[in-house]
C-alpha positions as CSV (number, residue, x, y, z in Angstrom):
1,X,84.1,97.9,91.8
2,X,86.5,98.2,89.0
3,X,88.1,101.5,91.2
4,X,88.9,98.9,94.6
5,X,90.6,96.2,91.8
6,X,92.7,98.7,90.2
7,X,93.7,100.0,93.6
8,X,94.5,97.0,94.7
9,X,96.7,96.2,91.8
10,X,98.4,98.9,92.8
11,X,99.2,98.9,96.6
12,X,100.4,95.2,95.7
13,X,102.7,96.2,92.9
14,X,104.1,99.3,95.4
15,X,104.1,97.1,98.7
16,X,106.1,93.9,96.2
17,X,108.7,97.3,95.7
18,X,109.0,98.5,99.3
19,X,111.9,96.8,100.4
20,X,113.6,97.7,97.2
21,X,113.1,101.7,97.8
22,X,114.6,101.6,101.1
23,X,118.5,100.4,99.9
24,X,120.4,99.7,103.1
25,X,117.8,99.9,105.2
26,X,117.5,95.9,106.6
27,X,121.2,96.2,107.7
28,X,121.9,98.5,110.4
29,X,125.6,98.7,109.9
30,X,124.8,100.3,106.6
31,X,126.5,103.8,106.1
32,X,122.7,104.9,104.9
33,X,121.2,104.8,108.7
34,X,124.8,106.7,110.0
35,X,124.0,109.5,107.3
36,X,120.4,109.6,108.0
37,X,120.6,109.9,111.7
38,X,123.4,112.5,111.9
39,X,121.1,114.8,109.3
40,X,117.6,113.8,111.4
41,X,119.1,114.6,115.0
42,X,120.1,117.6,113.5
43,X,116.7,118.7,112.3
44,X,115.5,117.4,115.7
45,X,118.0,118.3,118.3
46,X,115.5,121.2,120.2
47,X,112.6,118.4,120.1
48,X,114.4,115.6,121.6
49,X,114.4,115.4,126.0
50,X,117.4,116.3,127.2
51,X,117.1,113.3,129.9
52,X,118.8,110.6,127.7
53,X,116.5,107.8,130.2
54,X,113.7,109.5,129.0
55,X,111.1,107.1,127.3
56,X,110.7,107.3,123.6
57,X,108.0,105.1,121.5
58,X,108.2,105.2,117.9
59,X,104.8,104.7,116.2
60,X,104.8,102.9,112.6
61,X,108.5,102.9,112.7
62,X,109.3,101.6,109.2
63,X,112.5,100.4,109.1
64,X,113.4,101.7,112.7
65,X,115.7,104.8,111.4
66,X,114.5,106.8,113.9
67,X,114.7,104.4,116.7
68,X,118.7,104.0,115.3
69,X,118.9,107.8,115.9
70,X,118.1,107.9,119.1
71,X,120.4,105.2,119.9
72,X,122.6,106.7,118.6
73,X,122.4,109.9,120.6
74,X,122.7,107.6,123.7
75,X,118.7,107.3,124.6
76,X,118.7,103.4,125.7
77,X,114.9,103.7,126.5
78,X,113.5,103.1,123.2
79,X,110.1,101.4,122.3
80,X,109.1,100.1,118.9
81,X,105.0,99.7,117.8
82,X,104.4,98.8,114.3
């Protein structure tokens, strides 16, 4: 019992710092998601469908980075589950 409190203590005090980890993050006009997306579609650029009306779901999307990527890259048939 003592193991779940202490546990719990501590997802709180980690979830009560997300936000705070993730600078830039809740405004997409940030440079931060313009940087991150240039250096992830690199990393990804033989993964990605080469049909831009492809579908693409993101699953536990966070902050939607990802989902900013491929908008980026001009795929307009994006889906978001978190």
């Amino acid at each position: 019992m003592k193991t779940k409190v202490h546990l719990a203590e501590y997802r709180d005090r980690v979830y009560a710092k997300y936000p705070d980890k993730h600078v830039g993050w809740q405004n997409t006009g940030a440079p931060v998601y313009r940087r991150w997306a240039k250096g992830a579609a690199a990393h990804l650029r033989g993964w990605l469908p080469k049909d831009k009306s492809a579908a693409c779901l993101d699953l536990g999307c966070g902050p939607g980075n990802l989902l900013y990527m491929l908008r980026e890259l001009g795929y307009r048939n994006t889906t978001v589950s978190t």
